[in-house]
Each structure stands twice: as structure tokens, then as C-alpha cells.
C-alpha positions as CSV (number, residue, x, y, z in Angstrom):
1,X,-149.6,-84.0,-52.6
2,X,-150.3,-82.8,-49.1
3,X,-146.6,-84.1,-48.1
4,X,-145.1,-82.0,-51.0
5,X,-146.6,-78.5,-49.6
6,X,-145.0,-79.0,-46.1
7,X,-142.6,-76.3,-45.3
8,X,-138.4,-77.3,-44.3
9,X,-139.0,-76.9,-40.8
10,X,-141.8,-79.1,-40.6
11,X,-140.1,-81.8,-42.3
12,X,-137.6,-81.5,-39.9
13,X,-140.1,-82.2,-37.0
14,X,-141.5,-85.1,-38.6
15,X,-138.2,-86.8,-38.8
16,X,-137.3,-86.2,-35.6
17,X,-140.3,-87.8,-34.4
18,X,-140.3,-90.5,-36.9
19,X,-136.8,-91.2,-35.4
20,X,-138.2,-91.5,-31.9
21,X,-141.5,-93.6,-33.0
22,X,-138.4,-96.3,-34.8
23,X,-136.5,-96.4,-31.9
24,X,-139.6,-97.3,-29.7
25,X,-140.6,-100.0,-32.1
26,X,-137.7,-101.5,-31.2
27,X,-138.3,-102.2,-27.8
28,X,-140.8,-105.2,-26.2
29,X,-143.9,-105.0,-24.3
30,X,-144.6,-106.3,-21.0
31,X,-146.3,-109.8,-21.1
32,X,-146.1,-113.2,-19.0
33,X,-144.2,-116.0,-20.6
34,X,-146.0,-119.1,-18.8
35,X,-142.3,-121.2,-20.1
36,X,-140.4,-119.3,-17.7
37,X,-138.0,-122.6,-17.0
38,X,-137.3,-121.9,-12.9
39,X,-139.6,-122.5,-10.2
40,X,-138.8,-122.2,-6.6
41,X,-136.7,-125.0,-5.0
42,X,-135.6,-123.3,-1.3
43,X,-134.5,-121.4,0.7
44,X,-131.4,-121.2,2.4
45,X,-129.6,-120.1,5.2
46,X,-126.0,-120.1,4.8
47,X,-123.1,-119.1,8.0
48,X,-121.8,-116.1,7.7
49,X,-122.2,-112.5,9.3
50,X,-123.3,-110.7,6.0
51,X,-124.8,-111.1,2.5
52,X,-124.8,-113.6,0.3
53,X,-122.7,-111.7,-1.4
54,X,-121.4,-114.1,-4.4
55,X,-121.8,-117.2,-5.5
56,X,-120.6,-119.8,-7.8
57,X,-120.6,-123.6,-9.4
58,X,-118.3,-126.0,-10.2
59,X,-118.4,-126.5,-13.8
60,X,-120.4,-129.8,-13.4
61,X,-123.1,-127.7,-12.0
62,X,-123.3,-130.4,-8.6
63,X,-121.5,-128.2,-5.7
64,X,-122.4,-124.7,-5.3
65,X,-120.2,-122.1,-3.0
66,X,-121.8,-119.3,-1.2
67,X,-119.7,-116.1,0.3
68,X,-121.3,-114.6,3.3
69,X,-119.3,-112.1,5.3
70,X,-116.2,-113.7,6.2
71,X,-117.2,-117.2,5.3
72,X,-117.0,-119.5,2.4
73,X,-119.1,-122.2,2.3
74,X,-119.9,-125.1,0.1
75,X,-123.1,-127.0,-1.1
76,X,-124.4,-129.9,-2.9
77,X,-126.5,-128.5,-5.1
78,X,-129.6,-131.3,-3.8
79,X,-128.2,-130.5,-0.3
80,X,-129.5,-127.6,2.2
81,X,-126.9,-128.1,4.6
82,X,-123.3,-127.3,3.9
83,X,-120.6,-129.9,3.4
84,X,-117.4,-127.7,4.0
85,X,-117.2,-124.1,5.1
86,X,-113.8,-121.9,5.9
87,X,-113.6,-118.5,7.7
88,X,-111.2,-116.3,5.9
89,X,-109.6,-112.6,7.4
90,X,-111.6,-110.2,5.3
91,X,-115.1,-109.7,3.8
92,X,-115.6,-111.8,1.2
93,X,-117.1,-109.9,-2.3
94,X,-116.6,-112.2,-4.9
95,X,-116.2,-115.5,-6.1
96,X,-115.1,-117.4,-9.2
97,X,-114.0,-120.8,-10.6
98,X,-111.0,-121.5,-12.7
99,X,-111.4,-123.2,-16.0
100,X,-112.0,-127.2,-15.2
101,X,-112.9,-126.6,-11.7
102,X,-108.7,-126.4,-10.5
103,X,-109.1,-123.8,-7.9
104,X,-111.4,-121.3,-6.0
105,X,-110.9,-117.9,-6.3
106,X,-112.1,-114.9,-3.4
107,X,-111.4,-111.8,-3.2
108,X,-111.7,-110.3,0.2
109,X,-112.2,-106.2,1.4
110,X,-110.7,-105.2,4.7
111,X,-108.1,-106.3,4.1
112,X,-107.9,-106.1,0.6
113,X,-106.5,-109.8,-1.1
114,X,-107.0,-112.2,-3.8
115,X,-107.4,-115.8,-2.3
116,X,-106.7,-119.1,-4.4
117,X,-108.8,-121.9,-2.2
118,X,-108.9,-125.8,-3.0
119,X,-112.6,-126.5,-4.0
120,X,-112.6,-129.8,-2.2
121,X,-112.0,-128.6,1.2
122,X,-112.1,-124.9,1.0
123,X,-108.7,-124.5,2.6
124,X,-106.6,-121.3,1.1
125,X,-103.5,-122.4,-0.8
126,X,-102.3,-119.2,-2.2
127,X,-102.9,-115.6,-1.1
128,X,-101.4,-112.2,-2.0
129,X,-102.3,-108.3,-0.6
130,X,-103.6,-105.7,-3.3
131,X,-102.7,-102.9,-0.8
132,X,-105.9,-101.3,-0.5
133,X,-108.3,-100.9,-2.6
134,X,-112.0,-102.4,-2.2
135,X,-112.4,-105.7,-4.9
136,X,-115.5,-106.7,-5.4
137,X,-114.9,-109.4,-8.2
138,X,-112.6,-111.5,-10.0
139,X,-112.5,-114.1,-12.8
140,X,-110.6,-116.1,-14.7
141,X,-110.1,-115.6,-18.5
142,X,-109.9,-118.9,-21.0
143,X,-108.4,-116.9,-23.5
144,X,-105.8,-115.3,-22.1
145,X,-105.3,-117.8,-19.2
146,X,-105.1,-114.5,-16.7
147,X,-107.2,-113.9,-13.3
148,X,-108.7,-110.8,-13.7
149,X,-109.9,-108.7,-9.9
150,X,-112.5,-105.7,-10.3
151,X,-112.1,-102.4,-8.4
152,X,-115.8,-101.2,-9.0
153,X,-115.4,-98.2,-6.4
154,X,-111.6,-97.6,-7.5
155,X,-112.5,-97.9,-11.2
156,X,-109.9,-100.4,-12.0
157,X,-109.3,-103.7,-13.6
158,X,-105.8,-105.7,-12.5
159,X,-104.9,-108.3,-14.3
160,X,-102.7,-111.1,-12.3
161,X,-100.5,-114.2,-12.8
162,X,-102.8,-116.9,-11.2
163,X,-99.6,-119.0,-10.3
164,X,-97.9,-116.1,-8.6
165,X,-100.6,-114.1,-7.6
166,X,-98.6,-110.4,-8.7
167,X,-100.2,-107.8,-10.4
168,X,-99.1,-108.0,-14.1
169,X,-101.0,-104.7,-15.5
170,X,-104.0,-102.4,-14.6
171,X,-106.5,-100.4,-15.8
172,X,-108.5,-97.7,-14.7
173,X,-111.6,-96.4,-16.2
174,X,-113.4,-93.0,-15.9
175,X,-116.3,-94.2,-13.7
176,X,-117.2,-96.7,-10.9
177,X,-117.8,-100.0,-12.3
178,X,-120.8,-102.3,-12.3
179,X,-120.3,-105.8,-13.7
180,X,-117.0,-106.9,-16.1
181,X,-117.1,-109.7,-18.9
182,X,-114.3,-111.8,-20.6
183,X,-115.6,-112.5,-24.6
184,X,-112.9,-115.6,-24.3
185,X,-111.3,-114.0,-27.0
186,X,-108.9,-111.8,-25.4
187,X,-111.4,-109.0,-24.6
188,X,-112.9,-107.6,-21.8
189,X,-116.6,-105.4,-21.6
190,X,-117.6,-102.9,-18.6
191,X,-120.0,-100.8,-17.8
192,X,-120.5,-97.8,-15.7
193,X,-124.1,-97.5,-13.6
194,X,-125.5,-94.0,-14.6
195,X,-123.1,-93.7,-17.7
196,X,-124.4,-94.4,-21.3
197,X,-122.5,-96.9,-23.1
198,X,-120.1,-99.9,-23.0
199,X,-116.3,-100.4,-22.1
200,X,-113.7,-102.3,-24.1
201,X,-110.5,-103.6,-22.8
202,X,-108.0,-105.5,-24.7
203,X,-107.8,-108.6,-22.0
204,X,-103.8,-108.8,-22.6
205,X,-102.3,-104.7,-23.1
206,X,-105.4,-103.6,-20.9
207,X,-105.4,-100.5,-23.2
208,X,-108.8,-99.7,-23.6
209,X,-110.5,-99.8,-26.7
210,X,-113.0,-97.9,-28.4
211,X,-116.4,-98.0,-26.4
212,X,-119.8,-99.4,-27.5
213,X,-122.6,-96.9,-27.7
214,X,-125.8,-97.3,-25.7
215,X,-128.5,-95.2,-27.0
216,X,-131.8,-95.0,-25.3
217,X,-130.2,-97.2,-22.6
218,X,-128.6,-95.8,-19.6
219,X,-126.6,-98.7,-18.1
220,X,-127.9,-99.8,-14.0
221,X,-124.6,-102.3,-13.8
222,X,-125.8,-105.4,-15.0
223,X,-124.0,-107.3,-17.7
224,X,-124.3,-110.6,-19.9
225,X,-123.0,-112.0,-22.4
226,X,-123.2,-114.6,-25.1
227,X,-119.8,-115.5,-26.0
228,X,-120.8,-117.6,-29.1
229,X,-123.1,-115.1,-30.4
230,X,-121.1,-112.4,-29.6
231,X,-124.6,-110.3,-28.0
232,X,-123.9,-108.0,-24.4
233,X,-126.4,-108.2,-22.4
234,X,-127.1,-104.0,-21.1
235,X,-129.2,-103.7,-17.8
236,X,-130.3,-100.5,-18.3
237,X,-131.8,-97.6,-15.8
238,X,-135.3,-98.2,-17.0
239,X,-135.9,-101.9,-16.5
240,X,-135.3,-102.0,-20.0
241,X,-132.2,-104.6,-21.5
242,X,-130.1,-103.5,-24.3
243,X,-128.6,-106.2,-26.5
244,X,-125.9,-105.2,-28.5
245,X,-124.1,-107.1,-31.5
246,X,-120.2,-106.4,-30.6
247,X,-119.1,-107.9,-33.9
248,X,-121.5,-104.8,-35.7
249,X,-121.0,-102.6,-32.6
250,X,-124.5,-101.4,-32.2
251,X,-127.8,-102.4,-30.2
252,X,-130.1,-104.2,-32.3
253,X,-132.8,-105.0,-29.6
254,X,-134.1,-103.8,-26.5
255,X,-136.7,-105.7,-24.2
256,X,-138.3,-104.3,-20.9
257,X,-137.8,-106.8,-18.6
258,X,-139.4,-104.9,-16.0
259,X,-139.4,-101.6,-14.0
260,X,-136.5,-102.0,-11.8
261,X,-133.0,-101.4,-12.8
262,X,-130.8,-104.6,-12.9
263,X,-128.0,-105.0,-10.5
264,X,-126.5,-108.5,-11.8
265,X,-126.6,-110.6,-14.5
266,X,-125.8,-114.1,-16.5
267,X,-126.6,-115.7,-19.8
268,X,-126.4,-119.4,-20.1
269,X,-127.3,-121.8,-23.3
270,X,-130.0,-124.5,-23.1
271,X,-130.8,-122.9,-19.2
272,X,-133.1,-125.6,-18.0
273,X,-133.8,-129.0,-19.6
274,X,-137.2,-129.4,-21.1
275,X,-138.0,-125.7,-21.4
276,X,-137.4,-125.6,-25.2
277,X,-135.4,-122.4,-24.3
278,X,-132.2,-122.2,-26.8
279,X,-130.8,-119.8,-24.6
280,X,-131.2,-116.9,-21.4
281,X,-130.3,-113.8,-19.7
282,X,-131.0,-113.9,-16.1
283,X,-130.9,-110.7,-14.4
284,X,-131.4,-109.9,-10.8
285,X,-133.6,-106.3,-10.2
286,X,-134.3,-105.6,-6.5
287,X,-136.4,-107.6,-5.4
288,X,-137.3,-109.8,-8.5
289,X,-135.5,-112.6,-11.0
290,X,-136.1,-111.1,-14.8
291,X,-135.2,-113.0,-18.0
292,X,-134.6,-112.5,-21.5
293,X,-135.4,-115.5,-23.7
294,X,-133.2,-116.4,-26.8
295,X,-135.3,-117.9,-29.4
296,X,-132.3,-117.3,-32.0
297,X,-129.2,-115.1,-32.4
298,X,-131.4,-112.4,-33.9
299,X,-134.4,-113.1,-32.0
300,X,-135.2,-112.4,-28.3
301,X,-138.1,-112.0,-25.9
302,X,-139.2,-110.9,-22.6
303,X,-139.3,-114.2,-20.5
304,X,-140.7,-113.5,-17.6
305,X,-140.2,-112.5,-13.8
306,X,-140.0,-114.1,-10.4
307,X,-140.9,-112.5,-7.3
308,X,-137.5,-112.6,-4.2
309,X,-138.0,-113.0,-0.7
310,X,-135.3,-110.4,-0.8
311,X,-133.2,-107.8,-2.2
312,X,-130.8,-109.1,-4.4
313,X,-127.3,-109.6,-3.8
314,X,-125.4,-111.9,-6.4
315,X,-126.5,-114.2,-8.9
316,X,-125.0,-117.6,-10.2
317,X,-126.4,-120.3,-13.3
318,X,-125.8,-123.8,-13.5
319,X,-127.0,-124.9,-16.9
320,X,-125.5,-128.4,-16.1
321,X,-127.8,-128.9,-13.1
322,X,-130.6,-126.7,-14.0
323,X,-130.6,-124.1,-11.3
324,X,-130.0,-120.6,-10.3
325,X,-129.0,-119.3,-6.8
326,X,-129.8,-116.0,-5.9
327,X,-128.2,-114.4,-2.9
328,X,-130.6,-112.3,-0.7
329,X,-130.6,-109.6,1.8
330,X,-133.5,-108.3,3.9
331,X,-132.1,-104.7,2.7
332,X,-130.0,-103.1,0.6
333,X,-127.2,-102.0,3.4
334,X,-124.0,-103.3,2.8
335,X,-124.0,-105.8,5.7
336,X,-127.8,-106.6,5.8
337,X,-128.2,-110.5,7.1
338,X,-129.2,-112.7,7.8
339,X,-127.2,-114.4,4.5
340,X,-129.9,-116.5,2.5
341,X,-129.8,-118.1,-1.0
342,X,-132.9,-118.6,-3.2
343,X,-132.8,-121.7,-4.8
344,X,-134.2,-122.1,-8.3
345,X,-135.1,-125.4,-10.0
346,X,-135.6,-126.3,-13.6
347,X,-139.2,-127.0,-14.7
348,X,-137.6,-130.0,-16.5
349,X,-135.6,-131.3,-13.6
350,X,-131.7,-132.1,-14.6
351,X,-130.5,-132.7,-17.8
């Protein structure tokens, strides 16, 4: 009865708080998760006058290899020392490899290339120039069978032959890029730090497609995602993380991971052996290792946080060998050293 004597306007007010009070429903508090499935292993100190500025795993999950300035470098994952290393013209920015562990992919700033490198002894078989430009990552799609190198600062996706090494199509996007996914269905997702909302590419036209809304999630870079599930993983500005159903095309979760915005990210099945953790998001924020625990398709959870000896620099997730490697910097500054890698262990040890 009280409700029915409200005037218009007031009803209007209510809904738009009602609206705001759903929406914050939605997202997570803040609590420890005490099956957080990492602990820390090491530390390293790899060669190389930079950053640890990417890092990778063979598919089997037992060698790891580190980019640190102008340096490549590879690991056994129970190893602290290096078993192969190679000096390449360039900084090196990213890191990737192919489907079944064939190759090694870099690409290099100053001068701009895309390297293809044998995993086994780190020497470069195959390079080619992208005349200019600044590349900060690349990958290589299952789908489509293409190598895909990230412009972040030029706003531009190439795609490229990876038996020829040329430039096959391109595309560029209104904003600087942070991190860029393959679905391994022939798509690619994007997003911009500081610009609400999600990219789609087609992975073989690169025409983009229509984007993926963000609300109450301003993207900081960092991107995941769960290619069975079909869930993106959103860093957002607020320490928050967005997940988003791309099959319904809408966010359907949001958990605060913490209170620093995420820089990189990676989700991985069955993480860690032992932890009873289906699956995680492992995202990199500053100074500290965040995760987002997947209890079910439709059911997530904050997971926990680890403190870094560092600011973060790249991220990498060997579900086979139950770690994670974190690159570190004593700064943020583009060519802060020395270049270290945290190590992280699996509560459960190997699978």
C-alpha cells in the first residue's frame, strides 16, 4: 500500500538504485582461500640485460624459456641453471610455442622481427623484418594454423605464414592493446587498457567483429580465457575480474581479486595436481600473483593472492608440470634488471 502511493519520479529513483544494488551483488568479496595450489619454489636469475620480459613452456611443461633483453634462454623446469641460451639483435618482447612444441617463436623491438628458433638448441632458423613497428607478442593459432604478432603501441594485429614468415593481413584497432587471445576456433579477443569492453577479430579475414561489452569493468590489459568453456577472463581497472560468456555475449560474474589492476594473465584446467581445483585464472597485478578459482562453468571464486619480490613482467602456466613462472622487475621502467623469474610449485607436486 505504501509502494502504490509513490510518485513516477520516485519510482524511477528506486530502480535506478535497485539496478546498481543487482549489479554489486554480482561481484565477490575479499577472503583467503587457504587451497591456493602454488607455493614458492625460487628464485631466479636469468642472463640478460633487461626484464624478464616473457616466458614460455614446451607443451610437456619440463623446459621453460625465459626472454631477458637480448637473450633467450632455456630451463629445465627442476633446474636453476640454464641449459641453452642465444643472444639475438633486438629486444626480445615476446615469446610463444608452436602447437606440439615444433618451433620457438620471438619477436624482437629495435629492430623490429619475428624470429622462428629451434627449441632444442635455441639457434634462429627463420627470421623476417616487420619494418618498424614495436611487437610485443605473438602466438600461434590451432585453428587457423597462422602466427599471429601483436602491435600493442601501433594498435595492430598481423597475421603471418609461419613457413614464409610474410605478412598475410593486418588489423588495426582504435586503441593501444593490452593482451590478445585465440578461442581455437578461428577468433581472436582484445582488449584496450582504459577502454570499456572487448575486441573481436575473425582470426582468418581479420575484419573485426562486433565487440563484447564490459559494464562496470574498465579493462587494465589482462586477458584469459577458457577455450572449452568459452569464458574471457577481463582484468579490470579496479582489481576486479570480469568473466564473460562469449557464446551469450555478456558478463555473468565479476570477482575482486584484489586492488591492483592486472597486467597479464592465463587460465589453465586442473592447474596443480592435488588442489581439487577444476580450473584457474592466474593473473599478475604489480607486485602480487591473484587467482580466480573454477569450481564449474558457471561457478567461480576469489582464490587467493601471493605476494612478488617484484613488479611483474610476464606470466607463463605449466599445468603439465605444475608451475608458474613469473617474470620480475625491481621497477616498472622498461629496462629495469636485474632479469629474475619467480618460480611457483604445485602444493601437490607433479602430476
Amino acid at each position: 500500500m505504501m509502494l502504490a502511493k509513490l510518485a513516477p519520479g520516485c519510482w524511477r529513483r528506486m530502480s535506478r538504485v535497485l539496478v546498481v544494488l543487482a549489479g554489486l551483488m554480482l561481484v565477490a568479496p575479499v577472503m583467503a582461500d587457504p587451497s591456493f595450489p602454488f607455493h614458492m619454489l625460487r628464485t631466479l636469475t636469468v642472463p640478460g640485460n633487461g626484464p624478464a620480459q616473457a616466458v614460455a613452456f614446451l607443451p610437456g611443461g619440463n623446459v621453460a624459456f625465459v626472454a631477458a633483453g637480448h637473450e633467450v634462454s632455456a630451463y629445465a623446469s627442476d633446474n636453476p641453471s640454464p641449459e641453452a641460451s642465444q643472444v639475438v639483435a633486438g629486444t626480445v618482447t615476446g615469446l610463444a610455442v608452436a602447437p606440439g612444441g615444433r618451433f620457438l617463436y620471438a619477436v624482437t623491438r629495435a629492430p623490429a622481427k619475428v624470429l622462428v628458433m629451434d627449441p632444442s638448441t635455441l639457434k634462429v632458423i627463420h627470421r623476417r623484418a616487420l619494418h618498424g613497428g614495436s611487437p610485443d607478442a605473438v602466438f600461434e593459432d590451432a585453428a587457423t594454423h597462422a602466427l599471429y604478432v601483436v602491435d600493442g603501441a601501433a594498435r595492430e594485429i598481423m597475421r603471418i605464414s609461419p613457413s614464409t614468415l610474410e605478412i598475410e593481413s593486418r588489423v588495426r584497432l582504435p586503441r593501444t592493446l593490452g593482451q590478445v587471445v585465440p578461442n581455437a576456433r578461428g577468433r581472436l579477443y582484445a582488449v584496450a587498457p582504459g577502454h570499456g569492453g572487448v575486441y573481436a577479430i575473425d582470426a582468418r579475414t581479420m575484419r573485426r567483429l562486433p565487440s563484447y561489452a564490459t559494464p562496470h569493468c574498465t579493462p587494465s590489459g589482462a586477458l584469459a580465457l577458457d577455450t572449452v568453456g568459452r569464458r574471457l577472463f577481463v582484468g579490470c581497472r579496479s582489481g576486479t575480474v570480469a568473466i564473460l560468456d562469449t557464446d551469450m555475449g555478456f558478463v555473468f560474474r565479476r570477482i575482486q581479486a584484489g586492488s591492483a589492476p592486472g597486467t597479464r594473465a592465463v587460465f589453465a584446467f586442473h592447474p596443480a595436481s592435488g588442489s581439487g581445483w577444476k580450473g584457474g585464472m592466474f593473473m599478475v597485478a604489480a607486485r602480487h600473483l591473484q587467482a580466480v578459482r573454477m569450481n564449474a562453468f558457471v561457478r567461480y571464486a576469489y582464490g587467493g593472492m601471493m605476494a612478488l619480490p617484484g613488479v611483474a613482467r610476464s606470466i607463463a602456466l605449466s599445468p603439465a608440470d605444475g608451475q608458474i613462472w613469473v617474470g620480475v622487475a625491481a621497477s616498472a621502467a622498461p629496462d629495469a634488471g636485474p632479469a629474475r623469474v619467480v618460480v611457483f610449485g604445485s602444493n601437490g607436486g607433479r602430476p
